[in-house]
Each structure stands twice: as structure tokens, then as C-alpha cells.
PDB file of N, CA, C and O in Angstrom:
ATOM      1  N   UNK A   1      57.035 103.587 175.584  1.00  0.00           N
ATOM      2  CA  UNK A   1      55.920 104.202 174.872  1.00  0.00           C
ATOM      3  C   UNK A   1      54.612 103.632 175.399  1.00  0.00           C
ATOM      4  O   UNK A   1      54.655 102.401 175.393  1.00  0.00           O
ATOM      5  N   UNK A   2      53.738 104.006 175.744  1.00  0.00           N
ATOM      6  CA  UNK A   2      52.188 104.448 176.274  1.00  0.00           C
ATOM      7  C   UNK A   2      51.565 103.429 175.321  1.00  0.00           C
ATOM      8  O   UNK A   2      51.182 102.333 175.728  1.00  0.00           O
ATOM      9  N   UNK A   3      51.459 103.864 173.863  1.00  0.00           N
ATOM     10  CA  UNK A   3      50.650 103.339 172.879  1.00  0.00           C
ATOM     11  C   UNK A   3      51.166 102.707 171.813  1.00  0.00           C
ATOM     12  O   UNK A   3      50.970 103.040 170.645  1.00  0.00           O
ATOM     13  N   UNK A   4      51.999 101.557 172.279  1.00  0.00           N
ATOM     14  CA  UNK A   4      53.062 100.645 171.488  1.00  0.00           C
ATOM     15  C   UNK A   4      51.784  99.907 170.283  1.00  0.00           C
ATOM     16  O   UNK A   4      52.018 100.037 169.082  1.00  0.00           O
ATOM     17  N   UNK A   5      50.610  99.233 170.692  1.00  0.00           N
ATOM     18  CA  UNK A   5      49.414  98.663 169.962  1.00  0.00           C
ATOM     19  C   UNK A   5      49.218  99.819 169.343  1.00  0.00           C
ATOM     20  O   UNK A   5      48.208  99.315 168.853  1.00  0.00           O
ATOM     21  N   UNK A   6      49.222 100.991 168.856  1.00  0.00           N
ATOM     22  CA  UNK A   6      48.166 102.425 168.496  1.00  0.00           C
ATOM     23  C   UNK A   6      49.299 102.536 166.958  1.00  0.00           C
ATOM     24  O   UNK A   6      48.939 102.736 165.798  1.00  0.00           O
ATOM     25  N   UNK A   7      50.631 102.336 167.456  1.00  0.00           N
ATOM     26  CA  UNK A   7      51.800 102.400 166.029  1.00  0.00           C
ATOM     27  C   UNK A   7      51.509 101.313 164.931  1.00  0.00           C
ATOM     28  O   UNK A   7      51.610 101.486 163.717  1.00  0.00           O
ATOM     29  N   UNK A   8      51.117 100.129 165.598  1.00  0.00           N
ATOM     30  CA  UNK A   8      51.050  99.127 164.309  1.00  0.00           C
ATOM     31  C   UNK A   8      49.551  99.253 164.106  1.00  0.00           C
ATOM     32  O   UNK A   8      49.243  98.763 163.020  1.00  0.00           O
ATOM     33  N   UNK A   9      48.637  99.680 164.690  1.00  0.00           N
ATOM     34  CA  UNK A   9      46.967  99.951 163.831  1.00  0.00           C
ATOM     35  C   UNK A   9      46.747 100.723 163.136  1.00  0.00           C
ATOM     36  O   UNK A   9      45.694 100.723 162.497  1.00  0.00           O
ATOM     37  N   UNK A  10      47.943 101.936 162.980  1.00  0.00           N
ATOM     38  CA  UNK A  10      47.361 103.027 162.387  1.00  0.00           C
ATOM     39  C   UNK A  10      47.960 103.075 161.349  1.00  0.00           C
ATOM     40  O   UNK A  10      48.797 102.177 161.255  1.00  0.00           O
ATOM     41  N   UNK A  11      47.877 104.023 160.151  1.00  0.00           N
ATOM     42  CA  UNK A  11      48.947 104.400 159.070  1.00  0.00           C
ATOM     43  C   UNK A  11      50.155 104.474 159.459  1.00  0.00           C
ATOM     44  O   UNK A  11      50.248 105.484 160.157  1.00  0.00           O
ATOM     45  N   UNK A  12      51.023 104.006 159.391  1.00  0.00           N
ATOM     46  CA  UNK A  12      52.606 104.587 159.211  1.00  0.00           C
ATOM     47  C   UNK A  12      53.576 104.603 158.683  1.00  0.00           C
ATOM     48  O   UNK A  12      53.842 103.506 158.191  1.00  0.00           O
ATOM     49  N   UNK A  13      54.515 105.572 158.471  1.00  0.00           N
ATOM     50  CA  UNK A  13      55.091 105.169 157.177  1.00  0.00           C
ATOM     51  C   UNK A  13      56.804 105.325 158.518  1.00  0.00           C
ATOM     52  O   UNK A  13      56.942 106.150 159.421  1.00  0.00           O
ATOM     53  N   UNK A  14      57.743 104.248 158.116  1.00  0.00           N
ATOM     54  CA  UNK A  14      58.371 104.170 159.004  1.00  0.00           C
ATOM     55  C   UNK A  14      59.811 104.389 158.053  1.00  0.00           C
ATOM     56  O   UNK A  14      59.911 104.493 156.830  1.00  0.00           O
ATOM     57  N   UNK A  15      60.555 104.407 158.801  1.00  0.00           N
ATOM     58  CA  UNK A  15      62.199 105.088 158.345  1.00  0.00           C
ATOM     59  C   UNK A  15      62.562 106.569 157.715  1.00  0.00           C
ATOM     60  O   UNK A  15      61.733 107.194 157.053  1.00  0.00           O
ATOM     61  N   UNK A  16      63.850 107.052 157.982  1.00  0.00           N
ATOM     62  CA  UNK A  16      64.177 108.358 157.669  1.00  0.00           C
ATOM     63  C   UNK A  16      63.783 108.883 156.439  1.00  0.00           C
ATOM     64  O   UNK A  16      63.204 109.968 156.477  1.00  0.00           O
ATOM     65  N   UNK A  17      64.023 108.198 155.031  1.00  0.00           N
ATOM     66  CA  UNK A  17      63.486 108.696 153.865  1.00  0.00           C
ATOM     67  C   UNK A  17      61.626 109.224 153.927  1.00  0.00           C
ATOM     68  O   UNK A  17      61.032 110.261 153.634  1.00  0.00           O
ATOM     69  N   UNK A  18      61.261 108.039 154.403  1.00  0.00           N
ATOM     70  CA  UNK A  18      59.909 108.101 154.007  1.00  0.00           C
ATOM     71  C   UNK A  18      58.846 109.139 154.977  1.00  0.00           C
ATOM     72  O   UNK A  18      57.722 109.625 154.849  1.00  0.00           O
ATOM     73  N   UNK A  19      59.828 109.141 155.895  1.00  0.00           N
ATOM     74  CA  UNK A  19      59.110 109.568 157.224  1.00  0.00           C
ATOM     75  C   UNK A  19      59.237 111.131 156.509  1.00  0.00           C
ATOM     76  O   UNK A  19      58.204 111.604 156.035  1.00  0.00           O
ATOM     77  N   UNK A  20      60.466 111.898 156.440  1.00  0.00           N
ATOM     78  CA  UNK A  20      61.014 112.959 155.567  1.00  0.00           C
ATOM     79  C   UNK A  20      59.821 113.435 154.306  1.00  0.00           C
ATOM     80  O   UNK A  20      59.464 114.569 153.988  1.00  0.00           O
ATOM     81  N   UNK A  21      59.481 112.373 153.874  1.00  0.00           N
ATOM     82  CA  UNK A  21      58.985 112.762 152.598  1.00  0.00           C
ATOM     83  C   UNK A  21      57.001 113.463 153.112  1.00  0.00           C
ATOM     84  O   UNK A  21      56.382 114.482 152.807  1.00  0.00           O
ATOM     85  N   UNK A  22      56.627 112.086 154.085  1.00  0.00           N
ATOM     86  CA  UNK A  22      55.495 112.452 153.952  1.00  0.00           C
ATOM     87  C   UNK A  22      55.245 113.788 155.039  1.00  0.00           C
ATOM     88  O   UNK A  22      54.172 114.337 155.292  1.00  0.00           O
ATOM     89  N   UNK A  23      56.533 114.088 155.554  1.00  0.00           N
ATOM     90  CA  UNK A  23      56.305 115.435 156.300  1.00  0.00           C
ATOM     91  C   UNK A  23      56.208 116.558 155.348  1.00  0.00           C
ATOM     92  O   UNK A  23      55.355 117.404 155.619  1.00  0.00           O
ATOM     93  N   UNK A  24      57.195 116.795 153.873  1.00  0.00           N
ATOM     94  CA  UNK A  24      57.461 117.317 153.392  1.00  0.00           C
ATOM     95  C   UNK A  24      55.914 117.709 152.340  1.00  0.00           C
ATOM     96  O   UNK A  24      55.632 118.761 151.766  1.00  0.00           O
ATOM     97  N   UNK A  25      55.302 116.659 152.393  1.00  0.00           N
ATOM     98  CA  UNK A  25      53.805 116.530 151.277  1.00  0.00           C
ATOM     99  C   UNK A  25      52.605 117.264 152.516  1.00  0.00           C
ATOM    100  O   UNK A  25      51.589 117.836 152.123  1.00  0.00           O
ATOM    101  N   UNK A  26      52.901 117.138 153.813  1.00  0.00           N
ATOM    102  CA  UNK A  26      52.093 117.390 154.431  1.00  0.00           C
ATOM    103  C   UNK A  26      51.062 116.457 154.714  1.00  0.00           C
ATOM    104  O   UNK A  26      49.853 116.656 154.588  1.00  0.00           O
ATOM    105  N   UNK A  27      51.757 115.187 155.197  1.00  0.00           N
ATOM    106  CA  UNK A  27      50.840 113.932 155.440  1.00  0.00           C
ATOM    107  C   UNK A  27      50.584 113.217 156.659  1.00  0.00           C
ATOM    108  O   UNK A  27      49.874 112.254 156.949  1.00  0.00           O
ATOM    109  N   UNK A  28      51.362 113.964 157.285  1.00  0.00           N
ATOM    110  CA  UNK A  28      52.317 113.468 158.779  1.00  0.00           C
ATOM    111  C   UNK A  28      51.510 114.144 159.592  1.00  0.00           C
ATOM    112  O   UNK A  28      51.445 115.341 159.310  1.00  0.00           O
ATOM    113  N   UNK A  29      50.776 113.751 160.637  1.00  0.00           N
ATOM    114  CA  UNK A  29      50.201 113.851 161.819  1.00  0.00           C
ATOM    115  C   UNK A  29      50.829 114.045 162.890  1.00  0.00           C
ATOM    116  O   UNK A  29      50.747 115.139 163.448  1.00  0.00           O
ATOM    117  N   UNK A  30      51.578 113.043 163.397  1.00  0.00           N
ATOM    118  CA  UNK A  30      52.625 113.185 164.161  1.00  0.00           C
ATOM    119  C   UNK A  30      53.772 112.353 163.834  1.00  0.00           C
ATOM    120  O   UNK A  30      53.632 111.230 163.350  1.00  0.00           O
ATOM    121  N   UNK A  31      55.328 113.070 164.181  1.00  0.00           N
ATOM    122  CA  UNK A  31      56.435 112.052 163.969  1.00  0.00           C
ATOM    123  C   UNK A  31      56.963 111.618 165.408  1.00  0.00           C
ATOM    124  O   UNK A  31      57.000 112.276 166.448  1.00  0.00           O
ATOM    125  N   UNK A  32      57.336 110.389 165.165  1.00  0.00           N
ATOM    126  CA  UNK A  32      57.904 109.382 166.376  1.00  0.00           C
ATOM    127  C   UNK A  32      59.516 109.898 165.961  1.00  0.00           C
ATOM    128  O   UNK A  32      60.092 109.874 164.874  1.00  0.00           O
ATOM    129  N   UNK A  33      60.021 110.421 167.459  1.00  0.00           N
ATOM    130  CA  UNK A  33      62.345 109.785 166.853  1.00  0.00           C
ATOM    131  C   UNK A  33      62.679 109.088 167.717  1.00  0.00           C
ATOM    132  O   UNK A  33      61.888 108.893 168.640  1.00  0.00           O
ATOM    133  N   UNK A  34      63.802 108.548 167.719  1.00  0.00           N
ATOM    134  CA  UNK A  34      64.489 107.783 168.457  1.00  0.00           C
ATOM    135  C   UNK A  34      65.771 108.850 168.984  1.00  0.00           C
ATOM    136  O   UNK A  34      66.629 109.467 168.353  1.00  0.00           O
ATOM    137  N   UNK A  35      65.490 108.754 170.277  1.00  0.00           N
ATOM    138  CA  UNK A  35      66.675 109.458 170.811  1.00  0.00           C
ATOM    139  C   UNK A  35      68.314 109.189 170.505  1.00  0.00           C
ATOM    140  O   UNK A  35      69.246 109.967 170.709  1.00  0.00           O
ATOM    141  N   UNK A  36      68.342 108.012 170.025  1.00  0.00           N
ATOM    142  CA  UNK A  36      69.507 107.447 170.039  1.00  0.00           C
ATOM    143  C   UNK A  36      70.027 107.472 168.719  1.00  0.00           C
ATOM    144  O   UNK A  36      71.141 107.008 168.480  1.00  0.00           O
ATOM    145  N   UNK A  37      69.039 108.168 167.512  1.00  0.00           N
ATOM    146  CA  UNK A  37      69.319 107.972 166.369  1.00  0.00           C
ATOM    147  C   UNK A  37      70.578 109.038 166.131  1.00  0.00           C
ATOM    148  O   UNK A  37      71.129 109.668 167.033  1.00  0.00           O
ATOM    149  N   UNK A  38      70.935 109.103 164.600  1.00  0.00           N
ATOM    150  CA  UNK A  38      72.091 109.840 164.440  1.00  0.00           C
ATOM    151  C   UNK A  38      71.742 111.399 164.611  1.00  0.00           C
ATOM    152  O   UNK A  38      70.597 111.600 164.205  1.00  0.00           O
ATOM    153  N   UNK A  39      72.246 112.347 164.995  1.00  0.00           N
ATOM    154  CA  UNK A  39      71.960 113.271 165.527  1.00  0.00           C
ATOM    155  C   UNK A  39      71.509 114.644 164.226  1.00  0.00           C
ATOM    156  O   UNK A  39      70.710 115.572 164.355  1.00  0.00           O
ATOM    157  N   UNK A  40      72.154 114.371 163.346  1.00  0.00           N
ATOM    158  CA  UNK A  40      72.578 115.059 161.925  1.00  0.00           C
ATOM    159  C   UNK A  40      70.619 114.683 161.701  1.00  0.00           C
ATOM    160  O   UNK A  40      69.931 115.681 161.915  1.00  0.00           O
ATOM    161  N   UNK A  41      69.854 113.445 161.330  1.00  0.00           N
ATOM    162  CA  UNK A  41      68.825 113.393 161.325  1.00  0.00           C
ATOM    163  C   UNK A  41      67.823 113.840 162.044  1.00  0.00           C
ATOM    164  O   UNK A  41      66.690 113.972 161.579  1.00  0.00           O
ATOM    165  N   UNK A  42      68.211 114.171 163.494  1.00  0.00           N
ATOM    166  CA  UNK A  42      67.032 114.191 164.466  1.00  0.00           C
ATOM    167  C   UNK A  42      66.655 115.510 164.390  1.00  0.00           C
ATOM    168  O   UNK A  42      65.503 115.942 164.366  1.00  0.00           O
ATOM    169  N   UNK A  43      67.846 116.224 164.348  1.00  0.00           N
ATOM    170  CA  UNK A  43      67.877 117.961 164.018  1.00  0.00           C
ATOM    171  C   UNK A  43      66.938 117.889 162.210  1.00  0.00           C
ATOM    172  O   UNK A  43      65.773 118.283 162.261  1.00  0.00           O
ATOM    173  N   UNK A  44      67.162 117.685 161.591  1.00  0.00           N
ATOM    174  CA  UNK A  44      66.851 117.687 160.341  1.00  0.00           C
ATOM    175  C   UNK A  44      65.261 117.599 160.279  1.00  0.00           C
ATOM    176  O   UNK A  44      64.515 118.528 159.970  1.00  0.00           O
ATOM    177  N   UNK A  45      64.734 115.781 160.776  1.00  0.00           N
ATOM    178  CA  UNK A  45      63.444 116.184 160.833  1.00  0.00           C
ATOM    179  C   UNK A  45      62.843 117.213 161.783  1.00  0.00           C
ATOM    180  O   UNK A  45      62.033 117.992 161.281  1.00  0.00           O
ATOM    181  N   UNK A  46      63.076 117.315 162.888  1.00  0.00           N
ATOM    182  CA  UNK A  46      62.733 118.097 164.033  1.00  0.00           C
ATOM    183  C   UNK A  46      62.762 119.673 163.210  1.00  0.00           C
ATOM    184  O   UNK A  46      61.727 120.322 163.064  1.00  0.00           O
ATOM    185  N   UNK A  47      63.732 120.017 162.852  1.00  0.00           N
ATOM    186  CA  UNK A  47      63.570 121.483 161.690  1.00  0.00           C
ATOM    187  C   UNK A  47      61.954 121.047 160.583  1.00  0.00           C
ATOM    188  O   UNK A  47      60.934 121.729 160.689  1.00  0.00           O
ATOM    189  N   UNK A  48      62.029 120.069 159.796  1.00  0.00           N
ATOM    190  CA  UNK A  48      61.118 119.880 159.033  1.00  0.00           C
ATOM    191  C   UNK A  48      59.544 119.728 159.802  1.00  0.00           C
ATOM    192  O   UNK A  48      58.558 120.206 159.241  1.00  0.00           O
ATOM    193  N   UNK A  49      59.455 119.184 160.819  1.00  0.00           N
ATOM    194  CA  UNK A  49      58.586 119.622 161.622  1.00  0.00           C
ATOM    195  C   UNK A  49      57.579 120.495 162.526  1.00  0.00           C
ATOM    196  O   UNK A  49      56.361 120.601 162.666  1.00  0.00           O
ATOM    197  N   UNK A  50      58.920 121.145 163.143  1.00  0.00           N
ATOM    198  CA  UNK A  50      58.601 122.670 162.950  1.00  0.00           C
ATOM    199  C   UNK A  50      57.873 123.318 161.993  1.00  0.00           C
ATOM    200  O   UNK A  50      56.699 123.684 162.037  1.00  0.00           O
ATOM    201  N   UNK A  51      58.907 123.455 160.885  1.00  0.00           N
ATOM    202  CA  UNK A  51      58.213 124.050 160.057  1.00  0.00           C
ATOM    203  C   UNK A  51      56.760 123.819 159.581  1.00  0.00           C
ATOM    204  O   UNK A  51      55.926 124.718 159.481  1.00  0.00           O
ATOM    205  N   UNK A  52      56.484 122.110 159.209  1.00  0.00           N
ATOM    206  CA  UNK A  52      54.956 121.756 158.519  1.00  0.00           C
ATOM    207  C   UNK A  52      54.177 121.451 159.944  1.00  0.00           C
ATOM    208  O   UNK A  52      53.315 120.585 160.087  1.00  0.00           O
ATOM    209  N   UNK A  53      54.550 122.138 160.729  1.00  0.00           N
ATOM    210  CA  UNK A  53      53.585 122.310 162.515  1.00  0.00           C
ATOM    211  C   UNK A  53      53.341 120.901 162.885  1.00  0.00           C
ATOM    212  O   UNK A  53      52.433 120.737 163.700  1.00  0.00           O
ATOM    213  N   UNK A  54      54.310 119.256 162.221  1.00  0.00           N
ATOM    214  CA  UNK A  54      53.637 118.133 163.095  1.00  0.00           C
ATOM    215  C   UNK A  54      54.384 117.968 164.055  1.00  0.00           C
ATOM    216  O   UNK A  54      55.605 118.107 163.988  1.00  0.00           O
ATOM    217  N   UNK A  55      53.633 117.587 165.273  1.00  0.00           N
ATOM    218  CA  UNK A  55      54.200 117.240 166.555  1.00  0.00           C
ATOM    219  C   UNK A  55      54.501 116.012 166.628  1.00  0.00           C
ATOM    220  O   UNK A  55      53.861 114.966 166.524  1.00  0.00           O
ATOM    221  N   UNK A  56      56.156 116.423 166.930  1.00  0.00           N
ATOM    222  CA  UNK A  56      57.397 115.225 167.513  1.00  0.00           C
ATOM    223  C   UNK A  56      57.124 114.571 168.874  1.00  0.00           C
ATOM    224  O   UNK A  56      56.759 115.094 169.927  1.00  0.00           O
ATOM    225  N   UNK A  57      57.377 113.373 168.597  1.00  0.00           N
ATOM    226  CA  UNK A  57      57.220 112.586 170.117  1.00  0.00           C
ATOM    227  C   UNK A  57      58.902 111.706 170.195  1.00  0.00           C
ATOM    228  O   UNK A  57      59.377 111.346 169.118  1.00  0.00           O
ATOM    229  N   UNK A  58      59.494 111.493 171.170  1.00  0.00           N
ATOM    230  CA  UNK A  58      60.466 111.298 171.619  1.00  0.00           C
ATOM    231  C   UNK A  58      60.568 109.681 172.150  1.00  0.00           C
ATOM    232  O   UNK A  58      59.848 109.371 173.099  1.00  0.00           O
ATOM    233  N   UNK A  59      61.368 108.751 171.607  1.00  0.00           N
ATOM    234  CA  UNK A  59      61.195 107.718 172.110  1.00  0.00           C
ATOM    235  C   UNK A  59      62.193 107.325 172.456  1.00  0.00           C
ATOM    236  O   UNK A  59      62.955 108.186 172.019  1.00  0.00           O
ATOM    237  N   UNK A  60      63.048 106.297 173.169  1.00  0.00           N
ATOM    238  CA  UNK A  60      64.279 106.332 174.054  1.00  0.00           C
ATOM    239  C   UNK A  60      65.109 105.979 172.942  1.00  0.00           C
ATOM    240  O   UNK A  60      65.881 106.797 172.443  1.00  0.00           O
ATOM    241  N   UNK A  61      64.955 104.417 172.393  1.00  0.00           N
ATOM    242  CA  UNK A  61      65.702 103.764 171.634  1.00  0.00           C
ATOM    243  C   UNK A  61      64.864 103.374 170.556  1.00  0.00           C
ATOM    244  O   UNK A  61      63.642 103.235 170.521  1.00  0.00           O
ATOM    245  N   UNK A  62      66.368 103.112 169.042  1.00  0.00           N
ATOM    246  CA  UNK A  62      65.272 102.888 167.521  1.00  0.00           C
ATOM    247  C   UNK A  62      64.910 101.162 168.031  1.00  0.00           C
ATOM    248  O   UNK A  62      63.947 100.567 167.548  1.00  0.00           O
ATOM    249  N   UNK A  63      65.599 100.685 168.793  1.00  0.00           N
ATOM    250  CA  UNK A  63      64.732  99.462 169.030  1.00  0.00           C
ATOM    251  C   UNK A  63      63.421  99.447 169.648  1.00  0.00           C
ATOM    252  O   UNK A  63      62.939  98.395 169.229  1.00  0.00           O
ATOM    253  N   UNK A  64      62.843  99.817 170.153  1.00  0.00           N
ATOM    254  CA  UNK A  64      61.892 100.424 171.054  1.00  0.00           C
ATOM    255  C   UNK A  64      60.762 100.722 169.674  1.00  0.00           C
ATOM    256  O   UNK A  64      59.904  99.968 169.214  1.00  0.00           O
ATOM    257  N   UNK A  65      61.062 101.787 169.353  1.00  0.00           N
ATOM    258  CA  UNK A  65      60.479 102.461 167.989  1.00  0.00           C
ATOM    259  C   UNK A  65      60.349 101.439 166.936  1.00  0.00           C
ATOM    260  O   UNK A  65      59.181 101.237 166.602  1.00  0.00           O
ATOM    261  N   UNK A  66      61.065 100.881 166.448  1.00  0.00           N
ATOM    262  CA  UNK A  66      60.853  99.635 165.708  1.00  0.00           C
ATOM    263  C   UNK A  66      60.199  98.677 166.057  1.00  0.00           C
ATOM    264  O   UNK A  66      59.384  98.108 165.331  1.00  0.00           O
ATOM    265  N   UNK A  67      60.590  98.225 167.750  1.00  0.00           N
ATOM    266  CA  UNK A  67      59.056  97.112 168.124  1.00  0.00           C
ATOM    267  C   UNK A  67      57.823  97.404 168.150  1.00  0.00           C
ATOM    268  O   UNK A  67      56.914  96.597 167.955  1.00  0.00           O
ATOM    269  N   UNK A  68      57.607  99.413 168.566  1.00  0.00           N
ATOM    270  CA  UNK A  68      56.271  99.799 168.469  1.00  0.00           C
ATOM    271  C   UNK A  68      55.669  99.717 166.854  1.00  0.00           C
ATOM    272  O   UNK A  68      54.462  99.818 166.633  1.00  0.00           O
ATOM    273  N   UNK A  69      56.558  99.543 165.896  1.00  0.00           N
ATOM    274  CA  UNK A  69      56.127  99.801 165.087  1.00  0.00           C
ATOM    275  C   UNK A  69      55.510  98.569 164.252  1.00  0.00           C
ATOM    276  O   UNK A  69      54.825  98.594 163.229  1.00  0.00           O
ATOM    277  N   UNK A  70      55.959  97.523 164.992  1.00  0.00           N
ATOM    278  CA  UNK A  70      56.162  95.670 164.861  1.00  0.00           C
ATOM    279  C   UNK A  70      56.665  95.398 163.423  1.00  0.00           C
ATOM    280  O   UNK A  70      56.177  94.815 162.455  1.00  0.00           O
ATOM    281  N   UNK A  71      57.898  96.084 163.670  1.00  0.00           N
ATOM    282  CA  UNK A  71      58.997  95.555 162.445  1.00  0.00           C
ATOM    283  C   UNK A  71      59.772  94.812 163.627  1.00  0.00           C
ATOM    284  O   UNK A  71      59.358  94.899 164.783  1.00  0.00           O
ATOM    285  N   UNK A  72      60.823  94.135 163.321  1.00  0.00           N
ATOM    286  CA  UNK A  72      61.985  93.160 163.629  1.00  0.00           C
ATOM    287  C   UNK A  72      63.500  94.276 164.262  1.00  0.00           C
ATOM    288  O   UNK A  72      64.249  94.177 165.234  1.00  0.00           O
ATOM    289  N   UNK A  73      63.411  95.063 163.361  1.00  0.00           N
ATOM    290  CA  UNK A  73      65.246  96.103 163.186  1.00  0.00           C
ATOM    291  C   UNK A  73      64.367  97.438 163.924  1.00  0.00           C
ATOM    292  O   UNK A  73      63.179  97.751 164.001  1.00  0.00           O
ATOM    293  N   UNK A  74      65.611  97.988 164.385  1.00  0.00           N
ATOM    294  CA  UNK A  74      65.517  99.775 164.832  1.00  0.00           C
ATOM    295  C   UNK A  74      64.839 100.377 164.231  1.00  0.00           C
ATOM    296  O   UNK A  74      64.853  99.889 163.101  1.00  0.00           O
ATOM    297  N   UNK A  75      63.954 101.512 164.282  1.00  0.00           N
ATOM    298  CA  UNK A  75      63.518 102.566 163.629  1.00  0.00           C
ATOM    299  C   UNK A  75      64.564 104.154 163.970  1.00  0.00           C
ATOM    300  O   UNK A  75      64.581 104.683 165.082  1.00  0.00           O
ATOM    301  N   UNK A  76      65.063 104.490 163.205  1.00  0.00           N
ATOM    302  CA  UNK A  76      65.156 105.793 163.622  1.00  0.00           C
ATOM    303  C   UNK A  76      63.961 107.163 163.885  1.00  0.00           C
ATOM    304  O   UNK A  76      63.969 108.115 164.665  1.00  0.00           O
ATOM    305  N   UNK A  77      63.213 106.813 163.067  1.00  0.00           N
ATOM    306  CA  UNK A  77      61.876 107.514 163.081  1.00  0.00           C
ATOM    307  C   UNK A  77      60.569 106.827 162.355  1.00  0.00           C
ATOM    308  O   UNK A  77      60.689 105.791 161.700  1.00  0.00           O
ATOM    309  N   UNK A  78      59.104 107.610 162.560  1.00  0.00           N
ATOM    310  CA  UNK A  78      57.867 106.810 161.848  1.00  0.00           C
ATOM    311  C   UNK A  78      57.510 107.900 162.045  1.00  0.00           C
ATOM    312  O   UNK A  78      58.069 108.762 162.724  1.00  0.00           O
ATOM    313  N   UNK A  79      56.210 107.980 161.268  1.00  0.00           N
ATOM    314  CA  UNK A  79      55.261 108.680 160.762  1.00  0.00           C
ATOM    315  C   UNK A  79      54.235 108.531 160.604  1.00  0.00           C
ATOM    316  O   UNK A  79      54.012 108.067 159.486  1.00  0.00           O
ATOM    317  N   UNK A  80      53.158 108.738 161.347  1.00  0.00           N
ATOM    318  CA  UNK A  80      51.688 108.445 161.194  1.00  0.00           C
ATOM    319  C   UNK A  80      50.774 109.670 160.609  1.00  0.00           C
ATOM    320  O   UNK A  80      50.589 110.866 160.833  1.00  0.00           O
ATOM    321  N   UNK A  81      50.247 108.497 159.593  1.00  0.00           N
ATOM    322  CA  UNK A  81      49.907 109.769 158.539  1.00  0.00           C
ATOM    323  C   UNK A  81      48.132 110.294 158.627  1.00  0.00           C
ATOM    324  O   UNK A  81      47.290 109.396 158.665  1.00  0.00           O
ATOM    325  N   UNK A  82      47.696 111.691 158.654  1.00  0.00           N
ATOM    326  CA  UNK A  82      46.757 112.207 158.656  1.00  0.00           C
ATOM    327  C   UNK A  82      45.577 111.183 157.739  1.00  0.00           C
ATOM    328  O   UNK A  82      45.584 110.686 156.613  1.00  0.00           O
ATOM    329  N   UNK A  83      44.452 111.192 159.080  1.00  0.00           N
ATOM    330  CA  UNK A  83      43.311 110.304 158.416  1.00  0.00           C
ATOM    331  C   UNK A  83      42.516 110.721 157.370  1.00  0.00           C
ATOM    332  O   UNK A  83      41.654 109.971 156.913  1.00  0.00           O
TER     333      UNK A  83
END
């Protein structure tokens, strides 16, 4: 990822529930996934996305995604939320 510093300065709301929710409120700017996450999810938000028009960005691994996000554990997904 390009802008690993840009994930932990900004709003984000990180993991599958939450990430889900603030797409669903219309809060979500753009969503981060992890390629590697479970597949049943990636389809799921990626549908929910679509639909509320925020643009998905693709990241290799939830470890990766989780260090951009400067937590410790995997992320399956994050969410950076509209300023």
C-alpha cells in the first residue's frame, strides 16, 4: 500500500462488522479488503459497496491492512469515513 501513514491519520473504522455498518449509514468514503480475507465477506462488502457507490481498494494481505491501519492482528477490511 502507497499510503500506509494516510490509514492511521485519518478516520477509520476497522473490521468486518463495523466497516459493514458504516457503509450501510453511508459514512464510508472508501473501503480497504484484504485479498486473503474469507471470500463469503469480500463478495458481501464489495455488493454493499456497489450499491452505496464507495470505492473498494484491494490490499494483498489482512496483515498488511492491519499494519496500515497500526493495529497489531490482520484486518480483513477498514473504512475511512467521509469528512
Amino acid at each position: 500500500m502507497s499510503n500506509d501513514k494516510g490509514l492511521q491519520d485519518a478516520h477509520v473504522k476497522i473490521g468486518t462488522k463495523q466497516t459493514m455498518k458504516v457503509v450501510e449509514l453511508g459514512l464510508a468514503e472508501e473501503v480497504y479488503v484484504a485479498q486473503d480475507a474469507d471470500p463469503r465477506l469480500i463478495s458481501k462488502i464489495v455488493a454493499l459497496c456497489n450499491k452505496h457507490a464507495v470505492k473498494v481498494t484491494y490490499v494483498d494481505t489482512m496483515r498488511n491492512l492491519g499494519k496500515a491501519c497500526g493495529i497489531e492482528v490482520g484486518a480483513a477490511m477498514a473504512a475511512i469515513l467521509k469528512k
